[in-house]
NUTI-310071 format. One record per atom (N, C-alpha, C): residue in one letter; x, y negated, z negated. Coordinates in steps of 0.001 Angstrom, whole numbers, plus 500000, padded with zeros to 6 digits. Atoms other than C-alpha are relative to their C-alpha. Layout:
N
AXYZ
...
# end
This chain:
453
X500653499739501269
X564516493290505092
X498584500460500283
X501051499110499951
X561408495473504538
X498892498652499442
X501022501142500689
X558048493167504223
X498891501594499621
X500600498852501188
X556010495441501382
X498433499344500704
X501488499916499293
X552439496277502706
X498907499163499034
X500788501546500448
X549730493770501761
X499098500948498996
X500636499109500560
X547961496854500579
X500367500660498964
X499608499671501565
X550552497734497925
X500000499396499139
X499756501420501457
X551401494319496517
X498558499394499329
X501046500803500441
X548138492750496256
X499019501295499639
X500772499019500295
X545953494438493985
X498238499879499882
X501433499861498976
X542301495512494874
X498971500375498623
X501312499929501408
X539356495185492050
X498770501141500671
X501241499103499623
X536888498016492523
X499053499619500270
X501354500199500150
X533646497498493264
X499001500327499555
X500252499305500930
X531238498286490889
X498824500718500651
X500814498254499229
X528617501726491586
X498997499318500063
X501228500389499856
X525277501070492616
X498786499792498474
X500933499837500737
X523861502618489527
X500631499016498626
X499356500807501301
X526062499940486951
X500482498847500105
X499318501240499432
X527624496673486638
X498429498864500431
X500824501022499559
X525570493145487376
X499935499221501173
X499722500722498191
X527153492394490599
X501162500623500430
X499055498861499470
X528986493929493100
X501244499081500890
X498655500457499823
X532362493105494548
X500124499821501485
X499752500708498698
X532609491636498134
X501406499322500415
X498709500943499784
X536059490548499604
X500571499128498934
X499797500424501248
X536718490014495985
X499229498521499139
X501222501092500396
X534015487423495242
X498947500961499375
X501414499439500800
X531383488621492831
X499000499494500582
X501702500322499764
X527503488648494106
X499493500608499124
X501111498998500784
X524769489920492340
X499269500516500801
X500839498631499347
X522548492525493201
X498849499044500261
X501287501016499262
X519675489827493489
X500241499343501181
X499607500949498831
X521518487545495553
X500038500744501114
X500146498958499281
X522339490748497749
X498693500108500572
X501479499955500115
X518696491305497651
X499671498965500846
X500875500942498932
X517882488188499279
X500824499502501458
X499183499889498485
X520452488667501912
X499259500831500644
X500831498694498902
X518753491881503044
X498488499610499903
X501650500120500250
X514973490523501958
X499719498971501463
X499898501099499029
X515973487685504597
X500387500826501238
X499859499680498892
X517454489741507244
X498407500800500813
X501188498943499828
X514326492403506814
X498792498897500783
X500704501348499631
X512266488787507402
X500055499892501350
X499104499977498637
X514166488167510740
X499168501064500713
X500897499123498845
X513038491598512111
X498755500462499982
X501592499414500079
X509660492282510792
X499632498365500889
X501097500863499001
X508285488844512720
X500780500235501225
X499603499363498655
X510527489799515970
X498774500660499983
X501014499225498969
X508625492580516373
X498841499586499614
X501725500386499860
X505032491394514706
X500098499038501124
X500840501087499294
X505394488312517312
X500208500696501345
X500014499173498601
X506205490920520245
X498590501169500099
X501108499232499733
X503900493641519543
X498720499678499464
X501574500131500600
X500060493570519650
X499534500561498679
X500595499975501099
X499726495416517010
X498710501450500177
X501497499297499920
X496410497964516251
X499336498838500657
X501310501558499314
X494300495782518796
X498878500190499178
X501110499447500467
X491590497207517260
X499131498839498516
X500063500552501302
X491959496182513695
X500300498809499778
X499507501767499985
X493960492932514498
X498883498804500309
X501242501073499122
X490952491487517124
X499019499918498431
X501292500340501020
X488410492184514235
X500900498767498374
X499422500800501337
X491139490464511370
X499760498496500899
X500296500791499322
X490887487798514333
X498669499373499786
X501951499886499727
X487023487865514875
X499779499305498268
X500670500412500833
X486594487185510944
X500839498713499796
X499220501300500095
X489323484354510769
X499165498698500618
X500259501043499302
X487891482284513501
X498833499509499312
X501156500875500698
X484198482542511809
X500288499388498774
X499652501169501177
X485685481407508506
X500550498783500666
X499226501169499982
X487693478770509710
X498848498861500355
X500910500592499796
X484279477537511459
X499202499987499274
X500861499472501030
X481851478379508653
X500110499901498799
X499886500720501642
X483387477872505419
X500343501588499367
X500344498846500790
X484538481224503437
X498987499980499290
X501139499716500737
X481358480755501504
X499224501169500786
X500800499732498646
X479586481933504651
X500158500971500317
X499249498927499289
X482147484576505217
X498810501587500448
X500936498795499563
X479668488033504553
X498753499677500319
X501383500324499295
X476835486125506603
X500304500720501179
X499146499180498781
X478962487965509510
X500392501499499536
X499647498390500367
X479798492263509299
X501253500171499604
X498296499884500184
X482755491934507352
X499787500692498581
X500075498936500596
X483509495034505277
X501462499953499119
X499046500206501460
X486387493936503065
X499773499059498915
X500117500148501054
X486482492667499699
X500210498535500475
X499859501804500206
X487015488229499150
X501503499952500272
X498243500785499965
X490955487753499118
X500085500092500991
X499265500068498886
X492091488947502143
X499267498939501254
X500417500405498722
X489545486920503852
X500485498347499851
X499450501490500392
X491332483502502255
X501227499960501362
X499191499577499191
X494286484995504376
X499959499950501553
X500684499637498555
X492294485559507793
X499658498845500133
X500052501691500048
X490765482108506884
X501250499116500534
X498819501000499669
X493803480192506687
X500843500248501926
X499339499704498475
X495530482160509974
X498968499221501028
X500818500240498699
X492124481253512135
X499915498251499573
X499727501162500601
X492406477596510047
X501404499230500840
X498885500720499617
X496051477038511353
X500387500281501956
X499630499993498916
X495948478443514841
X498472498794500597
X501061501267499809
X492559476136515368
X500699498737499778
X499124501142499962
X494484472901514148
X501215499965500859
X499295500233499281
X497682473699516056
X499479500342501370
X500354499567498987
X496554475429519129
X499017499956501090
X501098500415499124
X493349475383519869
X498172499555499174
X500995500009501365
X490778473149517896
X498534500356500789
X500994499810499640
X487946474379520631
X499915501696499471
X500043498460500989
X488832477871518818
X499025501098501722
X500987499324498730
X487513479614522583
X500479501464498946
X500045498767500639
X487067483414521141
X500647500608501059
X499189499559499201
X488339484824524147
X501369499895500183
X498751500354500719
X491463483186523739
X500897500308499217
X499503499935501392
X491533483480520488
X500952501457500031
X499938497931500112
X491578487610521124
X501293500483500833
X499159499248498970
X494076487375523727
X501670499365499443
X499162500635500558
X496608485013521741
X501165500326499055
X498872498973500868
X499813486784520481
X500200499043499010
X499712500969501216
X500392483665518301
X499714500127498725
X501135499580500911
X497279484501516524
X500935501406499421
X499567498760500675
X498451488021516366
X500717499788498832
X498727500568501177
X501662486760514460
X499053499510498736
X500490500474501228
X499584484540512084
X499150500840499163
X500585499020500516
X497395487610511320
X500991500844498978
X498911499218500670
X500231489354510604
X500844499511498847
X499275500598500882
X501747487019508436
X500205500361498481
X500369499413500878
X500303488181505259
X500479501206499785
X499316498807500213
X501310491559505395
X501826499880499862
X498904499894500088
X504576490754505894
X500552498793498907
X499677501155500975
X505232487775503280
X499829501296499297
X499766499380501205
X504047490231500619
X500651501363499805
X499018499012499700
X506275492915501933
X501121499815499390
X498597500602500873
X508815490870500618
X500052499853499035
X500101500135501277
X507260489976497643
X499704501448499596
X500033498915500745
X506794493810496656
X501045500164499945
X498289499613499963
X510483494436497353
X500416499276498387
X499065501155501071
X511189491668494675
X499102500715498618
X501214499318500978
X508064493339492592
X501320500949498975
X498780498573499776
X510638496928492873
X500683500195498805
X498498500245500643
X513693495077492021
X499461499543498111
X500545500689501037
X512035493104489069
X499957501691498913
X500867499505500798
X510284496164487662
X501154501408499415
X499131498928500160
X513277498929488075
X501488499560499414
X499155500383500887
X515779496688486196
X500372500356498546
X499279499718501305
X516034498466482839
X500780500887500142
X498611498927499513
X518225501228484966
X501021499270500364
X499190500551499253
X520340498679486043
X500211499163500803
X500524501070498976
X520465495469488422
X501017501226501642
X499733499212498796
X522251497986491135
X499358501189500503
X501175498831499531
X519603501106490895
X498834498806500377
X500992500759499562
X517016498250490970
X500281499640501655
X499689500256498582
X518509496719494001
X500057501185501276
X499911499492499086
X519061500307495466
X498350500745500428
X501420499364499751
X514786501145494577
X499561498566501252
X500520500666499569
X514130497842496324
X500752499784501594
X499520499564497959
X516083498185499762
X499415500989500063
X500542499210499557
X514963501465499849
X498214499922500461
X501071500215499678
X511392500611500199
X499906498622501043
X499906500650498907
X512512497426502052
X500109500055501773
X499249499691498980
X514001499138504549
X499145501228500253
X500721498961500187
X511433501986504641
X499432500235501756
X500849500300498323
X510257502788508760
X498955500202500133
X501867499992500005
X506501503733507995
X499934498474499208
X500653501376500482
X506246500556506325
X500485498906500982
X500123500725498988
X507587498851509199
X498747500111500875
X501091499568498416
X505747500686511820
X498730499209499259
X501233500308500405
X502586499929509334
X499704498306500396
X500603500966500682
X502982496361508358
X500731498950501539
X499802500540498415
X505017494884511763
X499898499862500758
X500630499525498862
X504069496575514081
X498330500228500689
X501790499690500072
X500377497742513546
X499265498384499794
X500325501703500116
X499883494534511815
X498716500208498633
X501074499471500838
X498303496403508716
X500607499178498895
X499934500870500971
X497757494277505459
X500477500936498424
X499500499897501610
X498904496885502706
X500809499960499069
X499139500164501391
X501191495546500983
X499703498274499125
X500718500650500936
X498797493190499447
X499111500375498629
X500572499552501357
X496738495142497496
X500798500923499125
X498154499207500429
X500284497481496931
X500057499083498857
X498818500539500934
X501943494641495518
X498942499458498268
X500840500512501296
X498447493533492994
X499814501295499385
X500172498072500740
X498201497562492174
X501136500056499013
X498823499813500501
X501965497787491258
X500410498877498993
X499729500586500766
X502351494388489503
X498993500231498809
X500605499103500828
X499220495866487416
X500599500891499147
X499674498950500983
X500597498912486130
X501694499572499214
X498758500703500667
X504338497098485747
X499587499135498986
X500242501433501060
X502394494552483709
X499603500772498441
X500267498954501357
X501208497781481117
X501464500366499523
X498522499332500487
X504617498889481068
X500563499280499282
X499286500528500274
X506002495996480320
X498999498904498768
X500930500832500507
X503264494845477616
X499437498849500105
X500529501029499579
X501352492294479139
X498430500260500842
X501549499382499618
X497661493688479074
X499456499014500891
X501155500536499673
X496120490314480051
X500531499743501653
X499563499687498461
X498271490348483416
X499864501042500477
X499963498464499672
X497652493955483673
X498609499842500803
X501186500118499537
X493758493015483977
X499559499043501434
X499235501109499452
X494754490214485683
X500181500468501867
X499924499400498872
X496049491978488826
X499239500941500408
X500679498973499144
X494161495154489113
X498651499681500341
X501365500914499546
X491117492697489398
X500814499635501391
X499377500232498847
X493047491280492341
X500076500891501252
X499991499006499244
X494178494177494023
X498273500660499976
X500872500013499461
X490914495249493688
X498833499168500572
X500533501044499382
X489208492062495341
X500729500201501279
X499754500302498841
X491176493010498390
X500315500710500812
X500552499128499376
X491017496067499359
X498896501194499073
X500922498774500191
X488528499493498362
X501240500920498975
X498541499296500204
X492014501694498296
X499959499666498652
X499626500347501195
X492660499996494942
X499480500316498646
X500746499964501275
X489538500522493005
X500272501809499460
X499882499284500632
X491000503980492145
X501056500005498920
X499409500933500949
X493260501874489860
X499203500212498754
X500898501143500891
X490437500197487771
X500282501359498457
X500036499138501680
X489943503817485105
X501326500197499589
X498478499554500627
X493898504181484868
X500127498461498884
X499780500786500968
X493816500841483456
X499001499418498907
X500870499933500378
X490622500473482144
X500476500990498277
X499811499377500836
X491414503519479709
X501802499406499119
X498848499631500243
X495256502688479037
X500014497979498848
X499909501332500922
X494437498822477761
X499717500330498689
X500388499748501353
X492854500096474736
X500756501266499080
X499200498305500123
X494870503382474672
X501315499562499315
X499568500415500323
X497686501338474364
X500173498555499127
X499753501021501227
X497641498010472840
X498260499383499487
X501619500243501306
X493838498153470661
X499152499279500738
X501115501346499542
X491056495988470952
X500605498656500377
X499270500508499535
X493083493000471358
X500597499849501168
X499475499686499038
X495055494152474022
X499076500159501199
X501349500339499069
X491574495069476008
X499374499123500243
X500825501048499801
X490174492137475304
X500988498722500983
X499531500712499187
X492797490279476983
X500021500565501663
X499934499063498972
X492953492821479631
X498663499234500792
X501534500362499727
X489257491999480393
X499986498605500546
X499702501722499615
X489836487882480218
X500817499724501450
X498713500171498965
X492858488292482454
X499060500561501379
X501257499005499168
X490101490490484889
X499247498920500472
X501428500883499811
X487160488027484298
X500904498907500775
X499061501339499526
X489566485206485208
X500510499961501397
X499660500064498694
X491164486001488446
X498712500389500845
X501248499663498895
X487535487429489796
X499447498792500314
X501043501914500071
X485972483719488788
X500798499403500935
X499400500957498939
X489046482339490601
X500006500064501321
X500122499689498823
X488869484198493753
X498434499936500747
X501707500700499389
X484503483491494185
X499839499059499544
X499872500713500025
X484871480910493300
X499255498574500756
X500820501055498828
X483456478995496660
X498636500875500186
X501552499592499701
X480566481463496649
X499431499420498678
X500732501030501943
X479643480290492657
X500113498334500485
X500209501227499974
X480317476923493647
X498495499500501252
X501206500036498677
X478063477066497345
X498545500658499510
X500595499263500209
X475664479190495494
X499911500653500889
X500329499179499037
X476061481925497698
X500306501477499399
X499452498630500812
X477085484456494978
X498618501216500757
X500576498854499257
X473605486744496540
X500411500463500862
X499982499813498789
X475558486836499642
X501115501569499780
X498310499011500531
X478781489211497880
X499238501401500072
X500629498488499675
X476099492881497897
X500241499879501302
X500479499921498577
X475793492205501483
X501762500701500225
X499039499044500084
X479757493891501194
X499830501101500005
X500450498636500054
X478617496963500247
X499240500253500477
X500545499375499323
X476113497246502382
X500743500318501618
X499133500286498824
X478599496582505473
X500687501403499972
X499005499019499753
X480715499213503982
X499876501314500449
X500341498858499916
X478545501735504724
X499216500176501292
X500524499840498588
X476805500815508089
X501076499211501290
X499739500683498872
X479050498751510173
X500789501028501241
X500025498746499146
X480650501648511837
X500042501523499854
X499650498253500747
X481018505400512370
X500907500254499175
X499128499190500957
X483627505367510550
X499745499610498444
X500390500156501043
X482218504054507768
X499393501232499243
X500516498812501201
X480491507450506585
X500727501047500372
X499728498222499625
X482979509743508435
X500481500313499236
X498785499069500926
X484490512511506700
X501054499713499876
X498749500316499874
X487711511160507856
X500316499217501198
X499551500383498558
X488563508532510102
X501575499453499801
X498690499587498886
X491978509354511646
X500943500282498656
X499005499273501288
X493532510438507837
X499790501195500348
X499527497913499877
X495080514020508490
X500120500559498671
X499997499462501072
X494104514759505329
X499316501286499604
X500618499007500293
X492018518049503795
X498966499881501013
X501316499988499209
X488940516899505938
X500590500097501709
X499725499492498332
X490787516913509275
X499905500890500584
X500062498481499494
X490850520382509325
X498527500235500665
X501504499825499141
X486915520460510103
X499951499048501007
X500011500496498953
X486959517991512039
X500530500050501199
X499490499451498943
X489244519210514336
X499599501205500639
X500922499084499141
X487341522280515011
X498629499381499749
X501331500726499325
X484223520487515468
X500075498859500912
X499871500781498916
X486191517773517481
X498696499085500035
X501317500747499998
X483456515294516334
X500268499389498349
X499872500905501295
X483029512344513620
X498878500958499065
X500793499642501784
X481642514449510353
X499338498762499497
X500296500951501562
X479114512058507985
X500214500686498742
X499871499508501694
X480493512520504670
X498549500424499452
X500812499108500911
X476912513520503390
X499484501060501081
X500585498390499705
X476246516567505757
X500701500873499355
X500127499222500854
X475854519727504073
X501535500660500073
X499146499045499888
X478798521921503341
X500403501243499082
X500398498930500743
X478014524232500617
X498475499941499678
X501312500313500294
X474289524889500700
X499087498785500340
X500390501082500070
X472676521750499822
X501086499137499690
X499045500963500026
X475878519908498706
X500781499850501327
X499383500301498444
X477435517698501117
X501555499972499438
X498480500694500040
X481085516749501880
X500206499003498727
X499753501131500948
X480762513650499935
X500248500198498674
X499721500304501428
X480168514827496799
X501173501100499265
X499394499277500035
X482260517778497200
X501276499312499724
X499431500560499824
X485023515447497931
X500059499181498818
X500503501021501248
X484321512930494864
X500702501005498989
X499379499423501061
X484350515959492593
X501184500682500244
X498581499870500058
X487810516828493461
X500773498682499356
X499083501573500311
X489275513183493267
X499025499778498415
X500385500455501302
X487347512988489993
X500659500896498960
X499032499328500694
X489017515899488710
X501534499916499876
X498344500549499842
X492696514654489788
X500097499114499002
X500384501238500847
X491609511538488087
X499877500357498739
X500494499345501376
X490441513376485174
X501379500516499056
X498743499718500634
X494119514978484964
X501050499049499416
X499413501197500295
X495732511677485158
X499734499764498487
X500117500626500580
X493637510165482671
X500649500706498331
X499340499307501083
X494628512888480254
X501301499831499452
X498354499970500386
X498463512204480246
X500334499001499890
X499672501876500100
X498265508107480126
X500389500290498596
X499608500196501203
X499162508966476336
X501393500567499880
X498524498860500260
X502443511402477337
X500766499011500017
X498755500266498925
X504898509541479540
X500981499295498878
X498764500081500395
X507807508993477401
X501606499080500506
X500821501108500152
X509117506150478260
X498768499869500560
X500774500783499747
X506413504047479394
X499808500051502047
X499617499953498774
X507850504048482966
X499553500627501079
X500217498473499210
X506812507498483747
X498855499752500670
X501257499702499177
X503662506304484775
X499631499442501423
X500209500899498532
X504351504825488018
X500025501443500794
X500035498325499032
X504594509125489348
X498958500014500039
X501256498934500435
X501790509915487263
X498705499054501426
X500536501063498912
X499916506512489603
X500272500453501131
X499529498879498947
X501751508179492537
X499334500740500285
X500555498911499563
X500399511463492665
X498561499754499591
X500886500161499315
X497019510154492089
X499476499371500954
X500192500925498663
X497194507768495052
X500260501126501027
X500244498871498429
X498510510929497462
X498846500544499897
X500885499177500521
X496128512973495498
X498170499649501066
X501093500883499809
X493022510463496436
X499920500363501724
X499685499621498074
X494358510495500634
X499867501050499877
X500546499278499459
X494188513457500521
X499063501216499915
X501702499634500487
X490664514959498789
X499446498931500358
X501053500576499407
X488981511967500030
X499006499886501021
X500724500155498700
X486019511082502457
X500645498343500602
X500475501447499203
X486264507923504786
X501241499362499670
X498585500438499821
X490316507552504239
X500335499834501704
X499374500835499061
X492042505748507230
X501432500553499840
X498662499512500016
X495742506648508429
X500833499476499625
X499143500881500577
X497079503869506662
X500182500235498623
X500269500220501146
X496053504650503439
X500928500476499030
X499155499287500817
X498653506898502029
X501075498621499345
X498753500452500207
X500779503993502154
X500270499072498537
X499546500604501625
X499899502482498281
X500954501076499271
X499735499069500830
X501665505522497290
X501910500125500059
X498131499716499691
X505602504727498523
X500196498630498871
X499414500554501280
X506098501822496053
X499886500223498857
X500406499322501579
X504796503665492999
X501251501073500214
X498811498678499926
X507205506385494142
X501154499500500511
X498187501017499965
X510075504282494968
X500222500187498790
X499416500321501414
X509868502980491654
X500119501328498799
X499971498668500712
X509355506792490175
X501609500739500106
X498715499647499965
X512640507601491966
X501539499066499322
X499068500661500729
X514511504814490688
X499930500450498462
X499778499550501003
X513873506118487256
X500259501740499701
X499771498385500037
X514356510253488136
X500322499962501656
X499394499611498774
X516229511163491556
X499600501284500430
X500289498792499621
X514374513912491417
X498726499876501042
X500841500641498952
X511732512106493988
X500100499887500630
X499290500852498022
X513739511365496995
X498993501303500547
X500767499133498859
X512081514857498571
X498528499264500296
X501375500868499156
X508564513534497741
X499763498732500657
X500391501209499277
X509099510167498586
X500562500119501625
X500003499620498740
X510719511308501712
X499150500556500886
X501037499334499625
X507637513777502312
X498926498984500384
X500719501177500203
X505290510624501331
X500270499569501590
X499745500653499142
X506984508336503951
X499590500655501621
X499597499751498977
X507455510598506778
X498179500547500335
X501420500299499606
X503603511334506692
X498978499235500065
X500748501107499172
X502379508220506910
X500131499579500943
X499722500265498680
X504592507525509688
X499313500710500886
X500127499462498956
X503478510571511813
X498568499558499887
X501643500223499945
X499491509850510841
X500188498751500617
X500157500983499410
X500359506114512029
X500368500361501252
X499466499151498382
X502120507618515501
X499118500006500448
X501092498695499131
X499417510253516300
X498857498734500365
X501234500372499538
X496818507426516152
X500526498341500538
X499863501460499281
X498636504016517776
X499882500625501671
X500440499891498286
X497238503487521122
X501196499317501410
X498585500642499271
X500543501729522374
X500746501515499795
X498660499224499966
X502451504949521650
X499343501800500870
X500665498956499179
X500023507914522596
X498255500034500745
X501502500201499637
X497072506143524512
X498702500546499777
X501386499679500308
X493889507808525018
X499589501163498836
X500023498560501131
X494869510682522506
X499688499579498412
X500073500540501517
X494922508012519437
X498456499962499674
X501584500462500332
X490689507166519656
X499806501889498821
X500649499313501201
X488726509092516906
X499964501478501023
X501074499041499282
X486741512596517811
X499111499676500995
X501187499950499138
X485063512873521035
X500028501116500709
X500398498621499247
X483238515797522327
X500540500198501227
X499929500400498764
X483977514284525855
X501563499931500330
X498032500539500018
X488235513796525163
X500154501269499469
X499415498971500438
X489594517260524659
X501489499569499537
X498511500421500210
X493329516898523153
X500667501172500741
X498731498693499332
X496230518982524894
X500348500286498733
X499334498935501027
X497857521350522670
X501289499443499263
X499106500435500809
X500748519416521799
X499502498889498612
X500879500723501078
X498386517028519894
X499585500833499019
X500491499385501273
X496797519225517899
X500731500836499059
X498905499471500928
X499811520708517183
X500444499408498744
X499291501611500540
X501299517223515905
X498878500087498892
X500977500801501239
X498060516729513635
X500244501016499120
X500046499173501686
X498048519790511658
X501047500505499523
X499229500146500516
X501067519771511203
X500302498391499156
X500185501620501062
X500736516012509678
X499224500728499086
X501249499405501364
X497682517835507774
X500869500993498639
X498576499184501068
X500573520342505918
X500504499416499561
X498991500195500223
X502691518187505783
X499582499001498745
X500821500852500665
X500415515562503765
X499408501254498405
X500521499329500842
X499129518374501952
X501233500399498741
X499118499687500885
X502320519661500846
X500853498922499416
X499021501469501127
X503751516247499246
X499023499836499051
X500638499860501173
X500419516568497234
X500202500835498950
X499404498906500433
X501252519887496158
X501409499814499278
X498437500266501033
X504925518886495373
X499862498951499163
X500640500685501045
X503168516037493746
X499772500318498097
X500383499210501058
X501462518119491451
X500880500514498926
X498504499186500748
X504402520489490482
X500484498931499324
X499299501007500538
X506452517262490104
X499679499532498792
X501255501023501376
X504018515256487603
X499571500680499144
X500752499520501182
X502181517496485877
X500824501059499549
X498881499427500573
X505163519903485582
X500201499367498935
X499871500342501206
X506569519979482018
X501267498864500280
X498897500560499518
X509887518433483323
X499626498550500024
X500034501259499907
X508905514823483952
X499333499517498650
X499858500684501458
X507671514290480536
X500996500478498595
X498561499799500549
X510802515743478942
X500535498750500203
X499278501562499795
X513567513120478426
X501049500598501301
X499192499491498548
X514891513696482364
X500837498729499638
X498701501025499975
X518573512084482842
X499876498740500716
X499717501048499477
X518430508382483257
X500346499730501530
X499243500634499314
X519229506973486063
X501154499131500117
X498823500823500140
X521583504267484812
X501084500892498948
X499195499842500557
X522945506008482012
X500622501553500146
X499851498358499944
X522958510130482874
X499366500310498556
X500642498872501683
X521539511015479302
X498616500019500069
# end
């Protein structure tokens, strides 16, 4: 007698499409797309500290996230900008705590030498970046749920799983997906009417990095734009409130005079503080590469105007376009592009951008593609030029070729090949930016994602 194939008799439940359905079908067990989610948020976990606790990292940038940890941990964050430290208050709670916990476990004589040479450390540096790596993923999923819990889940792997945001945040040991995830829960918090969290975060994000404060007029204008006086005024509270909470130990120490001494850091502690461009292959690379030398953003470059302000009034005019269309976007949604293309926009007309910087601009454009598929090119463009700008300048991957401009370091020809072609390539995802966004097309009603209409 014939035994009937297991594959005819027993019958097989579909599994439902990425873009529909609340959970998807596994060896005939229902999951959800969240639960999913924290299968892959957990594996992603797994290999981002592998490699942060193997590789050093930007020594560079890590030793100095080092260097300010240890003096907080000894000193008191009150104390913190009594030392040349050129970032904003949050992240240094972060640096605190790491030089706080490797001092109690490791080593409570805190030797600095040590400290610098201590991959442990590295890891705990790194920690931060990668915790809220995870928490933006969940940001993603959260925020791209009115297409669907399976487009959500497929905007939030995709940026999970993203390899410039590895290389950045694992490897390098770079912190942005902190002020990312207070930028993005910001403008998700307008979308989703909730002004006084709106204020709320982009106070945050901007307490913790620079990058951010080209945020502040998108929301600034859009609290009152959208929900009245009211709505601003909570906006504002929600603002005043997380700034009070984060100085908190300087208002309490009285050391609030000590917080200018930031801005003066930001502008002398090194060359790269006034260059035209340090190591962003953005519009300014181009001079700098035939002058092969650190530019100061205020030497001359038309006449009497310098770089700087030349530079300014571009990004003030991008800005200017933005602010014009915060009343279009149709839904509400649309404005995580319009945020988008002024974050490439910013990298790349700016002075004194870094090769990291592009990278607030892949979770705004994740979440742009989860609501129009018509993004994968730029966010592909996006991605793949932050990666090569992070490449060209890690000193683990192309040694002595990664350091800044020096008269004295000629590059071989394949380098300079590599950069300006990053410089195009950066340029032209602004450019397709542009088209994209301010094209008539994205404020038309473009076809859903979840539903096709």
């Amino acid at each position: 007698m014939r035994v009937p194939s297991l594959s005819r008799s027993l019958p097989v439940k579909p599994s439902r499409s990425v873009r529909g359905g609340s959970q998807a079908m596994f060896a005939g067990a229902p999951v959800t797309w969240g639960q999913l989610l924290a299968v892959l948020l957990f594996g992603v976990l797994v290999v981002y500290l592998l490699v942060a606790a193997m590789s050093p990292g930007y020594v560079a940038d890590v030793g100095t996230n080092k260097s300010w940890g240890r003096w907080i941990a000894r000193n008191g964050i009150a104390d913190a900008y009594r030392t040349a430290i050129d970032y904003p208050p949050l992240l240094l709670y972060f640096f605190g705590a790491a030089g706080w916990l490797y001092q109690q476990v490791l080593d409570p004589a805190f030797d600095e030498r040590a400290a610098l040479a201590s991959q442990t450390y590295t890891l705990l540096v790194k920690v931060p970046g990668v915790a809220f790596h995870l928490l933006l993923s969940g940001v993603i999923y959260q925020a791209a749920r009115r297409v669907g819990p399976g487009a959500a889940f497929a905007a939030a792997a995709l940026y999970a799983v993203n390899p410039a945001v590895a290389y950045d945040v694992a490897h390098l040991g770079q912190t942005d997906p902190v002020h990312s995830t207070f930028a993005l829960l910001a403008i998700a918090a307008l979308v989703h009417n909730r002004p006084g969290w709106a204020g709320a975060c982009v106070a945050l994000a901007a307490l913790t990095k620079p990058q951010a404060w080209i945020l502040l007029p998108i929301v600034a204008l859009i609290l009152p734009l959208w929900f009245g006086r009211a709505g601003a005024l909570r906006g504002v509270l929600g603002g005043a409130g997380a700034g009070l909470l984060v100085l908190t130990p300087w208002i309490l120490f009285n050391r609030v005079h000590h917080l200018p001494r930031f801005f003066e850091y930001l502008e002398t502690k090194s060359a790269n503080s006034t260059a035209l461009t340090a190591q962003a292959h953005n519009l300014w690379w181009v001079p700098t590469l035939v002058e092969w030398r650190f530019i100061n953003d205020w030497e001359p470059l038309i006449g009497p105007v310098s770089y700087r302000v030349i530079a300014l009034g571009m990004v003030a005019l991008l800005l200017g376009l933005v602010l014009t269309r915060l009343g279009a976007p149709r839904p509400r949604d649309r404005i995580y592009a319009l945020v988008a293309t002024l974050v490439i926009g910013w990298f790349a007309l700016t002075v004194r951008a870094h090769e990291n910087h592009l990278f607030m601009a892949i979770p705004f454009l994740t979440l742009a593609w989860a609501f129009d598929r018509r993004f994968s090119l730029l966010l592909g463009l996006v991605s793949a030029g932050l990666m090569a700008n992070l490449a060209l300048h890690d000193p683990l991957l192309v040694g002595n070729y990664a350091a800044g401009p020096d008269p004295g370091q000629p590059l071989p020809g394949w380098v300079i090949v590599a950069q300006v072609a990053n410089v195009l390539l950066n340029l032209s995802a602004f450019g397709l930016a542009l088209g994209q966004t301010f094209g008539t097309s994205i404020f038309r009603r473009a076809p859903s994602a979840a539903t096709g209409r």
